[in-house]
Every structure is written in C-alpha cells, then in structure tokens.
ROSE-4610 file (N, C-alpha, C; in Angstrom, 1 decimal, always signed):
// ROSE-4610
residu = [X/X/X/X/X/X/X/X/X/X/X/X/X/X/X/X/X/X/X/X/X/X/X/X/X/X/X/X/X/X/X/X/X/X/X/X/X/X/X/X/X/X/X/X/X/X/X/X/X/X/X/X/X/X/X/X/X/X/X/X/X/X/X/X/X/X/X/X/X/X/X/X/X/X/X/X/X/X/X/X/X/X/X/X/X/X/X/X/X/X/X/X/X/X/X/X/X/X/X/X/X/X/X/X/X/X/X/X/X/X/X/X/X/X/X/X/X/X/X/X/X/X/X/X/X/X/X/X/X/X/X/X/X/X/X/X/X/X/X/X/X/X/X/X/X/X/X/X/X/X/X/X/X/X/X/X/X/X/X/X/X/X/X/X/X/X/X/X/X/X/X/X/X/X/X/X/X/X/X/X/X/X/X/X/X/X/X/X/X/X/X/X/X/X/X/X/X/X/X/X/X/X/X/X/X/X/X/X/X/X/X/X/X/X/X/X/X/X/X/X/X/X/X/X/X/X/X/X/X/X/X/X/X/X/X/X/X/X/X/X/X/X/X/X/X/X/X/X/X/X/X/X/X/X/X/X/X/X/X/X/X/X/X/X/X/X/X/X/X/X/X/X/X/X/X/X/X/X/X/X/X/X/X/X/X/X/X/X/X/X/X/X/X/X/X/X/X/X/X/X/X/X/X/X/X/X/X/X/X/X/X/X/X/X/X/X/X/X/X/X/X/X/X/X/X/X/X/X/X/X/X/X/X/X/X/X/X/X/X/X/X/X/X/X/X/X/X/X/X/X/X/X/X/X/X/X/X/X/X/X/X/X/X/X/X/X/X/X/X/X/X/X/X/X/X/X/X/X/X/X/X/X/X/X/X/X/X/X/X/X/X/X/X/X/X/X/X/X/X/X/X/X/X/X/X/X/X/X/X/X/X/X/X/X/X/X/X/X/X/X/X/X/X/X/X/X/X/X/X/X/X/X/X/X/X/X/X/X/X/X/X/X/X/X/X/X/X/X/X/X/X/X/X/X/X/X/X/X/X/X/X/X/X/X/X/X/X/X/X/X/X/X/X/X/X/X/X/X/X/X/X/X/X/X/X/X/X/X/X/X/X/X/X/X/X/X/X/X/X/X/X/X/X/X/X/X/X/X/X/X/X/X/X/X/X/X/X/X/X/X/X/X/X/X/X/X/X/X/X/X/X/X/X/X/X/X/X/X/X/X/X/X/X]
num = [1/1/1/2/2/2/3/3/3/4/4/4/5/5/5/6/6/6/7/7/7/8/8/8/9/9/9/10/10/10/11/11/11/12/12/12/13/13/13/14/14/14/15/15/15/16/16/16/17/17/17/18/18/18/19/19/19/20/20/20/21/21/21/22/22/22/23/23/23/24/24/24/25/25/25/26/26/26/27/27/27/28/28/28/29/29/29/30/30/30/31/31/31/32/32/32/33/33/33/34/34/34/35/35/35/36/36/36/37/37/37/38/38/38/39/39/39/40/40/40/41/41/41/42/42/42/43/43/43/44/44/44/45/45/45/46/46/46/47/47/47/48/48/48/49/49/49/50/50/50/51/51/51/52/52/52/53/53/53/54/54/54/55/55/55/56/56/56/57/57/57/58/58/58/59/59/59/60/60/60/61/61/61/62/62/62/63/63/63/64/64/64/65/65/65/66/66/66/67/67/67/68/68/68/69/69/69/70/70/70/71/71/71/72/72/72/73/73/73/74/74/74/75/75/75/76/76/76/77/77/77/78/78/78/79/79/79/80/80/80/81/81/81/82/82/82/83/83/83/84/84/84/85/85/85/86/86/86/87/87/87/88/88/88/89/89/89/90/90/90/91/91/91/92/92/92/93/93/93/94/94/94/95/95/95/96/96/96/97/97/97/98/98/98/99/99/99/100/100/100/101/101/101/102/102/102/103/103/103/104/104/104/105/105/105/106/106/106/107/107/107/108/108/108/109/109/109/110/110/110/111/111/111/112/112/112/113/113/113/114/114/114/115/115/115/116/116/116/117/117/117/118/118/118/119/119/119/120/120/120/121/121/121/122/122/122/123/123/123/124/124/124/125/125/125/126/126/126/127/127/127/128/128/128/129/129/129/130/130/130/131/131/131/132/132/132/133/133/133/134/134/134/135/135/135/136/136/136/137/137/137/138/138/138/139/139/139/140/140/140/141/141/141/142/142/142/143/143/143/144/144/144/145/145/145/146/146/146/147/147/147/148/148/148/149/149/149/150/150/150/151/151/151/152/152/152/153/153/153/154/154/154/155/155/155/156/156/156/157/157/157/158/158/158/159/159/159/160/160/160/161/161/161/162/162/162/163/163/163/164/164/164/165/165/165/166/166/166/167/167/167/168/168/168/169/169/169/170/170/170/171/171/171/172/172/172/173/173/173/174/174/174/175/175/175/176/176/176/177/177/177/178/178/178/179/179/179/180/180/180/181/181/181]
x = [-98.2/-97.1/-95.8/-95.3/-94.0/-92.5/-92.8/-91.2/-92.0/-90.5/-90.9/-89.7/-89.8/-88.5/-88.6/-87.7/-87.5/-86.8/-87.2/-86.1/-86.0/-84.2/-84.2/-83.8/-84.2/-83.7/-83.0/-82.1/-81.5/-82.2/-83.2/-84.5/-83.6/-83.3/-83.2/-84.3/-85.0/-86.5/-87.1/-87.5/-88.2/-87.3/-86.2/-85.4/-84.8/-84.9/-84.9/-85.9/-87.1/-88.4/-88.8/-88.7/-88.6/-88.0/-86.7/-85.6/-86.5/-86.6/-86.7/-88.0/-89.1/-90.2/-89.7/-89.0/-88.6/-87.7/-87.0/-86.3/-87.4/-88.3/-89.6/-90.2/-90.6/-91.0/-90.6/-89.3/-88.1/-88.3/-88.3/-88.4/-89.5/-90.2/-92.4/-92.4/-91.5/-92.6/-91.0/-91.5/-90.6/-90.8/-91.2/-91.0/-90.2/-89.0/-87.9/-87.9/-87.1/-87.5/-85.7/-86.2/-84.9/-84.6/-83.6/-83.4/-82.3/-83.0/-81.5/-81.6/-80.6/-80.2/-79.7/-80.4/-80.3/-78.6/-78.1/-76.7/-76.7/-78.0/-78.3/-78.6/-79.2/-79.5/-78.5/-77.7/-76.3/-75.7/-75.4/-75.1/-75.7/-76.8/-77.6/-77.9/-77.5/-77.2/-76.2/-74.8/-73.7/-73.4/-74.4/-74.4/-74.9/-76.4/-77.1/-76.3/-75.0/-74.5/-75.1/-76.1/-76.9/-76.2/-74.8/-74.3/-74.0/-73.7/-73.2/-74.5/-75.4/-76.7/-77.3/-77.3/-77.8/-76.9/-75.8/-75.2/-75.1/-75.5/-76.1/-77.4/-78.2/-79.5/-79.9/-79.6/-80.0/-78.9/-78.1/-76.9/-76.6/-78.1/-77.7/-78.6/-78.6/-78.7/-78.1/-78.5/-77.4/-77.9/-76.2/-76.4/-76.6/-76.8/-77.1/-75.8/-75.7/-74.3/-74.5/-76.5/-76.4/-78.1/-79.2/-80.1/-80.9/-80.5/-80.8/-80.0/-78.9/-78.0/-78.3/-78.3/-78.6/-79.7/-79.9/-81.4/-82.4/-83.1/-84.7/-85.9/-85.2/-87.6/-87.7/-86.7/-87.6/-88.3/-87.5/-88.0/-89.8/-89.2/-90.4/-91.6/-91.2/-92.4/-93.4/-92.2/-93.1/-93.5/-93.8/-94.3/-93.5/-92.6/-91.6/-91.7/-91.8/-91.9/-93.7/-94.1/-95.2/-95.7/-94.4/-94.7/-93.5/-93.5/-92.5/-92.7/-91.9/-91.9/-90.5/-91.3/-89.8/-89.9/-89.2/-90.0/-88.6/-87.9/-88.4/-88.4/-88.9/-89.0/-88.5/-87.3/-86.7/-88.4/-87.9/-88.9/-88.1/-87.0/-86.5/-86.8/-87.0/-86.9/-88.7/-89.6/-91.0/-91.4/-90.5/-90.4/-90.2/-89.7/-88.6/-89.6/-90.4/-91.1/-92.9/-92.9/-94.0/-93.9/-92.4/-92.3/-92.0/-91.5/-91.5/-89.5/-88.8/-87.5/-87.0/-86.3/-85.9/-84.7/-83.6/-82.5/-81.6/-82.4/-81.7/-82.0/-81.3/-82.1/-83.7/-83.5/-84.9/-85.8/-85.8/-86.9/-86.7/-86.3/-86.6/-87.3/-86.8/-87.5/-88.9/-89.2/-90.9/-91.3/-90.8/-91.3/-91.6/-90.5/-90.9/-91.7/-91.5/-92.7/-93.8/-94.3/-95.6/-96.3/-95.1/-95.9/-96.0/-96.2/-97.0/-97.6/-97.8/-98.7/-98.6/-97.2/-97.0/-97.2/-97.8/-98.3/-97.1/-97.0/-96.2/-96.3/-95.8/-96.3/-94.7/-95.1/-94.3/-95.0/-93.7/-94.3/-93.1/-93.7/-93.0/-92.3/-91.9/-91.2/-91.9/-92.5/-93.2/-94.5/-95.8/-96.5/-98.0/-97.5/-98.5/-98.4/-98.7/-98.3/-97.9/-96.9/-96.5/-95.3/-95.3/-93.9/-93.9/-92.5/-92.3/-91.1/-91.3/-90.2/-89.4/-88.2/-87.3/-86.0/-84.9/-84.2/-82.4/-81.7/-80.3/-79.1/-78.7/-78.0/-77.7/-77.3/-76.7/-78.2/-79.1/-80.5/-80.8/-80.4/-80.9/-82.2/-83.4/-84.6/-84.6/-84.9/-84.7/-86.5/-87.0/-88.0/-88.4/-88.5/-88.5/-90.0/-89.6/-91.2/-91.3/-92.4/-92.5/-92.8/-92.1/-92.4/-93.6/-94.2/-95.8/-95.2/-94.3/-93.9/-93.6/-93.5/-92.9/-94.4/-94.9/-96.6/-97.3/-97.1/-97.8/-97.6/-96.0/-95.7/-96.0/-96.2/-96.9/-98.3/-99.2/-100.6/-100.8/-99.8/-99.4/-99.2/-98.5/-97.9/-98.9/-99.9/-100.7/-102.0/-101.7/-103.1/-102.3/-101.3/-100.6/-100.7/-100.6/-101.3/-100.3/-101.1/-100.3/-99.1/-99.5/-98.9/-99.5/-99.6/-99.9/-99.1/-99.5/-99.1/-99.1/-98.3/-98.2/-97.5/-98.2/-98.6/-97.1/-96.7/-96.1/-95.5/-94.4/-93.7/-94.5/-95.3/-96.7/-97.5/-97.8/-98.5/-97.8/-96.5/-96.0/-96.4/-96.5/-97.5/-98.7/-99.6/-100.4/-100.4/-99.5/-99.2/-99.1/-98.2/-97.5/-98.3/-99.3/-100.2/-99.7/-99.3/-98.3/-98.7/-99.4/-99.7/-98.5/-98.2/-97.1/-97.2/-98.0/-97.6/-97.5]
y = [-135.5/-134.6/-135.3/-135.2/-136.3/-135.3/-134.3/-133.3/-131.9/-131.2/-129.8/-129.4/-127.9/-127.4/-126.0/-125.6/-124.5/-124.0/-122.8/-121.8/-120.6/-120.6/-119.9/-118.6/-117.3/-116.4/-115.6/-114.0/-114.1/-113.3/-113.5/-113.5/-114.2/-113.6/-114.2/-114.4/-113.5/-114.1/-115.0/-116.2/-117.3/-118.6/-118.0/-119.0/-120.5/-120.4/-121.6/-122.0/-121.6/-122.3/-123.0/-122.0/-123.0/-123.9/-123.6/-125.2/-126.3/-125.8/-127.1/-127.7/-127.0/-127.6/-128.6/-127.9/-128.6/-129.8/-130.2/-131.3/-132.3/-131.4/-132.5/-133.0/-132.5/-132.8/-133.8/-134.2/-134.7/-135.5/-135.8/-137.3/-137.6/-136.9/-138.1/-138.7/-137.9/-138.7/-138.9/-139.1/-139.7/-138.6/-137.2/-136.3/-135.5/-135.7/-135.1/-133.7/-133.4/-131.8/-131.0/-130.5/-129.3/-128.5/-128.2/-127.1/-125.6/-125.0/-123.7/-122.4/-122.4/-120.8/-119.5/-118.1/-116.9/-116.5/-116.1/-115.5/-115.1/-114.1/-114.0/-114.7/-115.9/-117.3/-118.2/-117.6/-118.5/-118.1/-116.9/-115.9/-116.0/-115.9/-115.9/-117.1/-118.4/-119.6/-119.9/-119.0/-119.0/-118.4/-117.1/-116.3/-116.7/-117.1/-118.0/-119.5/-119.7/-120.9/-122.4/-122.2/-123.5/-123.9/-123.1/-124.0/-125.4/-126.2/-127.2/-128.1/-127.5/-128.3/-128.3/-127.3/-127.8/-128.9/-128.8/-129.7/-131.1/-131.3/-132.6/-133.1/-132.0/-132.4/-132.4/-131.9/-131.7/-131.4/-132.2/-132.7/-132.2/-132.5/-131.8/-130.5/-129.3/-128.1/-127.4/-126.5/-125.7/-124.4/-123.6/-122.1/-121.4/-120.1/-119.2/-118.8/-118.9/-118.5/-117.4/-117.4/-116.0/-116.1/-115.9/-115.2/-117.0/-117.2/-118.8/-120.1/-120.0/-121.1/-121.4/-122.2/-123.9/-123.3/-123.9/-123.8/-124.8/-123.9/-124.6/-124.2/-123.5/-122.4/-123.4/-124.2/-125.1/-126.5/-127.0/-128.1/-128.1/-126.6/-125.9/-125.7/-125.1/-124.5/-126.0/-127.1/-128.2/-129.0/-129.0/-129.5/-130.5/-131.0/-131.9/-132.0/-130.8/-130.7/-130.0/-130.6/-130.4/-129.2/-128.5/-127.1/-126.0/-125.1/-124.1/-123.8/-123.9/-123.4/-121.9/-120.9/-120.0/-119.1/-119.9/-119.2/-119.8/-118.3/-117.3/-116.5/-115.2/-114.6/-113.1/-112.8/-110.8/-110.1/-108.7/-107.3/-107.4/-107.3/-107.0/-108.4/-109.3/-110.3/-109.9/-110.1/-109.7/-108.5/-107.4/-106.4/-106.7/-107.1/-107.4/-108.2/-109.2/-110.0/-109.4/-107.9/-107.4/-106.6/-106.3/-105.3/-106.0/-107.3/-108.2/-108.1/-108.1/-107.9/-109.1/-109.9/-111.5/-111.6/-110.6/-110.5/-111.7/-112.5/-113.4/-114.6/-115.6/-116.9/-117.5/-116.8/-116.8/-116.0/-114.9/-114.2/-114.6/-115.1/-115.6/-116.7/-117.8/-119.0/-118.9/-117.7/-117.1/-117.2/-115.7/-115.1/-116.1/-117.2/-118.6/-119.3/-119.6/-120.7/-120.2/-118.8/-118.1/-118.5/-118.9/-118.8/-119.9/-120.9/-122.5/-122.8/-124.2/-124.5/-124.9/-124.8/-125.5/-124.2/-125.1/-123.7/-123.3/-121.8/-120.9/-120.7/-121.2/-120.4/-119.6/-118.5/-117.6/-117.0/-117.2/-117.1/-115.3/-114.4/-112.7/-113.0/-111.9/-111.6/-110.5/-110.0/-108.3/-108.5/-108.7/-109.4/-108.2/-107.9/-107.2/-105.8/-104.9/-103.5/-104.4/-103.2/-103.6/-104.1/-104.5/-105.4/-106.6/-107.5/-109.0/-109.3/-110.1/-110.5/-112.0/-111.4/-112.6/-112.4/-113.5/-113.6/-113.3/-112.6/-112.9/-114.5/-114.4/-115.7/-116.1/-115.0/-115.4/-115.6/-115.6/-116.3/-114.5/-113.7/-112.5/-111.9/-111.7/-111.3/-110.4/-110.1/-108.4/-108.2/-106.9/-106.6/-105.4/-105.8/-105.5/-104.3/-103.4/-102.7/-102.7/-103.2/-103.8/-102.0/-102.0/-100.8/-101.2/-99.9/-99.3/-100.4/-100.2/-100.0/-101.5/-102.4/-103.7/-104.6/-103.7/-104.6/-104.6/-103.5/-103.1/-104.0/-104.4/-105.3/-106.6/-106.7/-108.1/-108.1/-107.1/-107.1/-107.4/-106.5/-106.8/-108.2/-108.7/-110.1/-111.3/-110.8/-111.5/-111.6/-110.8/-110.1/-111.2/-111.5/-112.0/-113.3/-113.7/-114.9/-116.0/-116.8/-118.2/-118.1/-116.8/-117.1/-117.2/-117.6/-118.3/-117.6/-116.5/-116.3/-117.1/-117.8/-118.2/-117.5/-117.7/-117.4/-117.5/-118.8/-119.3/-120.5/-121.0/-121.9/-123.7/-122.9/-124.3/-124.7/-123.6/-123.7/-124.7/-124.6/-125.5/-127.2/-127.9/-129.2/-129.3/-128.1/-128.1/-128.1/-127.7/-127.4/-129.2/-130.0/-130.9/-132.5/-131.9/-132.8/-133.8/-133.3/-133.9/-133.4/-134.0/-133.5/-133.6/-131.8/-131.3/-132.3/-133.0/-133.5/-135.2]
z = [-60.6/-61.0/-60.9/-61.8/-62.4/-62.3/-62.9/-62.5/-62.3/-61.9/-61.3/-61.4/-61.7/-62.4/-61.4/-60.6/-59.1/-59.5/-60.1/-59.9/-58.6/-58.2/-56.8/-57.5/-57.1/-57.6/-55.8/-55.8/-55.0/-53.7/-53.0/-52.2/-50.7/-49.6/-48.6/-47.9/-47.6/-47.3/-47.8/-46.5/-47.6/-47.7/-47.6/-48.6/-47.9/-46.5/-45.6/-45.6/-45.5/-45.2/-46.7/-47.7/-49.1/-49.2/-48.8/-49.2/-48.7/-46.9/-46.3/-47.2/-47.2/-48.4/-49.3/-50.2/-51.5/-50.9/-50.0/-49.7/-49.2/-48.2/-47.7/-48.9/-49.6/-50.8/-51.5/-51.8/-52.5/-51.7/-50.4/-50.0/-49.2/-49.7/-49.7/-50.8/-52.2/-53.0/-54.2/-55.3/-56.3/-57.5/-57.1/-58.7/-58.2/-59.6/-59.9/-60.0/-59.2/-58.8/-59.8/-60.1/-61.4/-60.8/-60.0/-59.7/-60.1/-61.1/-61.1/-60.4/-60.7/-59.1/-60.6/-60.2/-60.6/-60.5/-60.3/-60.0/-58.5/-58.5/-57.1/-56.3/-57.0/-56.0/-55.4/-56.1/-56.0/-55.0/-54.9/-54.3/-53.1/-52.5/-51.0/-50.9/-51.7/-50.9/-50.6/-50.9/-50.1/-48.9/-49.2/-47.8/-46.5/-46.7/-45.5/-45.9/-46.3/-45.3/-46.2/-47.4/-47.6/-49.2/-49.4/-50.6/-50.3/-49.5/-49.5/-49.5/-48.7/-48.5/-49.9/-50.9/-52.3/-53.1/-53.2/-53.8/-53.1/-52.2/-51.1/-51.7/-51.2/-51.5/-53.4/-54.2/-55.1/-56.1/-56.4/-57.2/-58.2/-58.8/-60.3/-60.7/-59.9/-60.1/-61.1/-61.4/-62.3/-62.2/-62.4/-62.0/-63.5/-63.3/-64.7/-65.1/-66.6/-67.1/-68.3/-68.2/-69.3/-69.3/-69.3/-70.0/-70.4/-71.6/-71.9/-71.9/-70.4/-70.2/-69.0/-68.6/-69.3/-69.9/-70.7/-71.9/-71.0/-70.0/-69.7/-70.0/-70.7/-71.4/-72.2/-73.4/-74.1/-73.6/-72.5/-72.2/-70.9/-70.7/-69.8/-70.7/-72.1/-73.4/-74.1/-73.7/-74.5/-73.4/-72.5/-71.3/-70.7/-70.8/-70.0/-69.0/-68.2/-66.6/-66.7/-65.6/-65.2/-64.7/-63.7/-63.0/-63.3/-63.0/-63.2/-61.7/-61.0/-58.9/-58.9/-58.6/-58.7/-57.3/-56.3/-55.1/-53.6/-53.1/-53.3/-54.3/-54.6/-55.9/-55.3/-56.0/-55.6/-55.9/-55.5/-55.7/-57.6/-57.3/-58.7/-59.7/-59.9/-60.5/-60.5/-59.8/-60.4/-61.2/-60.8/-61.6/-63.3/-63.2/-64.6/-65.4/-65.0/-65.3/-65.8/-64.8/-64.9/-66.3/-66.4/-67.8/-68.9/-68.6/-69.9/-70.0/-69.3/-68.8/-68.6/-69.3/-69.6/-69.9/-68.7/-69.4/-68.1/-67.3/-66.5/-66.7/-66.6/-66.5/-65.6/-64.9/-64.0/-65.3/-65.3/-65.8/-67.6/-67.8/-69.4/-68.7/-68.7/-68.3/-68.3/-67.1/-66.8/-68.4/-68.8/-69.8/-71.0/-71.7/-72.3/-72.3/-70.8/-70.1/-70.0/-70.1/-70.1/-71.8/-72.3/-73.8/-74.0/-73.3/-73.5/-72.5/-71.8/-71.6/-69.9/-69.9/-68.2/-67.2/-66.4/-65.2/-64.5/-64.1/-63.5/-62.4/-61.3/-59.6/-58.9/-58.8/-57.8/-56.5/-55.9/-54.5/-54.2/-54.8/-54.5/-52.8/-52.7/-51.2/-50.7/-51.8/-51.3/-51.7/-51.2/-51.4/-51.1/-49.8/-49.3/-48.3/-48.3/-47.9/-46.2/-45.6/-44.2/-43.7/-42.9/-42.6/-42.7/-43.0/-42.5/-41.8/-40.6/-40.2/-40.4/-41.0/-41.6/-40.8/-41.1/-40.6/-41.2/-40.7/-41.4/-41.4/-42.3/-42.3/-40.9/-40.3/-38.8/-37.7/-37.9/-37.2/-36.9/-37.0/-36.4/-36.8/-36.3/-36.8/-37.0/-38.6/-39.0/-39.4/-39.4/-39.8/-40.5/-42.2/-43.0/-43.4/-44.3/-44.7/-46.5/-46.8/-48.1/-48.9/-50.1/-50.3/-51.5/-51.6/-52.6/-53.5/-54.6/-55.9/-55.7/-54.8/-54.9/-54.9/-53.9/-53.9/-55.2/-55.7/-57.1/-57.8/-57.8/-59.3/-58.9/-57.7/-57.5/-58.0/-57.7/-57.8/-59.4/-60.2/-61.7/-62.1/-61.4/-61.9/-62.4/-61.0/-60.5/-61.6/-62.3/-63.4/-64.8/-64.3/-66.1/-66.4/-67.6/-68.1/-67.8/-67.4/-67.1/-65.5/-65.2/-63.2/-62.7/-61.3/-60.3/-59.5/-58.4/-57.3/-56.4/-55.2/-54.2/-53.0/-51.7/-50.8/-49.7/-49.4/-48.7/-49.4/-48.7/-48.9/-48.7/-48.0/-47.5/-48.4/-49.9/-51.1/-51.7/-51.7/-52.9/-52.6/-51.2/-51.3/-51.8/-52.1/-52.6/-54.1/-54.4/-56.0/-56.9/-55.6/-56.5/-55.3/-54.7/-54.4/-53.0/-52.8/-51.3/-49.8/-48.8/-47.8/-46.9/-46.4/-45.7/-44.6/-44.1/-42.9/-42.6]
C-alpha cells in the first residue's frame, strides 16, 4: 500500500490514540498518508490542544470548505489512493452516511468513494451498546453511555457496500500492513 487518504471527522474519542497510529505509521514506512479534517475535525483538534501537532506532522492536510472542497472523491473514485481511513468517525457523521447524507466533506468523500473501487474503513465511536471511557482534552476521564440509535447506525453501516468497520485504532496497522510493534 502506496497512499492512504484519513479523513478526521469531529470525534474526540479516539482521537489521540488514532493520531498517534497514523504518525507511527508515517514513520515505519514510506506511504503517503492524505490527511483532511471535517469542520468538526478541525475544531476538536484545536480543542484537545493537537492543532499544531497536525501541521508539524502532516503539512499538507487540508480542511473542508464545502461538501466537495478540496475535491478528494475523484482521486479516491479512480483509485489513486489505495485506502480511504476515516477514523475517528462522529455518531452523527455515520448517521448521515447510513441515510445517504453527503452534505460534508467527510460524508461525500464516503458516499463517492463507495461507488468505485478503493476500500473504505471506519472506525464509529459508538460501536457497541454500554459504556466507554475516554478522556477530556484536559486528561480527565470521562465515561460515556453509547445510545440504541447510535449502535444501530453502526450495525447499518456495517451492512453497506464497500465499508469496512474498524475496531480500534490498532486495526489501522493491519489495514496498511505494518506491524504496530
């Protein structure tokens, strides 16, 4: 696997332990990793403190300025990039995706890139009935209860052609063939 195109949507859960992934990643191996950020993603990497660390680590990112700007569903539709990585993933952004709702740059991209041929992996935040405990920007451990309606649209997502649910932030080594350790 040669490139990989990540999109962050605005999910604070997750979202440190992904980064650090995607940086480890970035420097085992030599595939160019794409990174664009949701509005929201933009947004809760300013809040948890990790704007500066993206424009460090990962230079030429680019944020959403509308629906299909930057324009990445075409280069995602004709296979350029190898993977589509969108993780972490909102309750709302899998929603949106489950009804066919492609009014962000995150969720068109999906919905595009579902109609060719490059594989799709999202890694939800609401995953599975119960609690999870995550953390506030300020290190504070908060513990969360996943609602019915959020698990559902995952169980949905999960049924749709060309995704790829993922698990954890640990899946993505496996995705792009790199041993985490």
């Amino acid at each position: 696997m040669k490139r990989i195109a990540w999109g962050i949507t605005g999910s604070g859960d997750l979202i440190k332990e992904t980064y650090e992934t995607m940086v480890d990643i970035k420097n085992k191996s030599d595939i160019e990793i794409m990174v664009f950020l949701s509005k929201e993603g933009e947004t809760v990497m300013k809040w948890y403190h990790m704007w500066n660390d993206i424009q460090k680590d990962f230079p030429n990112f680019k944020t959403e300025g509308g629906p299909n700007s930057p324009f990445i569903a075409g280069p995602l539709q004709v296979g350029y990039y190898d993977a589509l990585i969108i993780a972490p993933t909102t309750s709302n952004s899998v929603a949106k995706m489950v009804y066919g709702i492609a009014d962000t740059l995150v969720t068109n991209v999906v919905a595009q890139t579902a109609k060719g041929s490059t594989p799709i992996y999202i890694l939800p935040v609401d995953r599975e009935m119960g609690t999870v405990t995550t953390y506030s920007p300020e290190g504070r451990e908060m513990v969360l209860k996943m609602r019915d309606v959020d698990v559902a649209n995952t169980k949905k997502l999960a049924q749709m052609e060309n995704i790829n649910i993922i698990n954890s932030p640990d899946d993505i080594y496996d995705i792009v063939g790199i041993s985490k350790d």
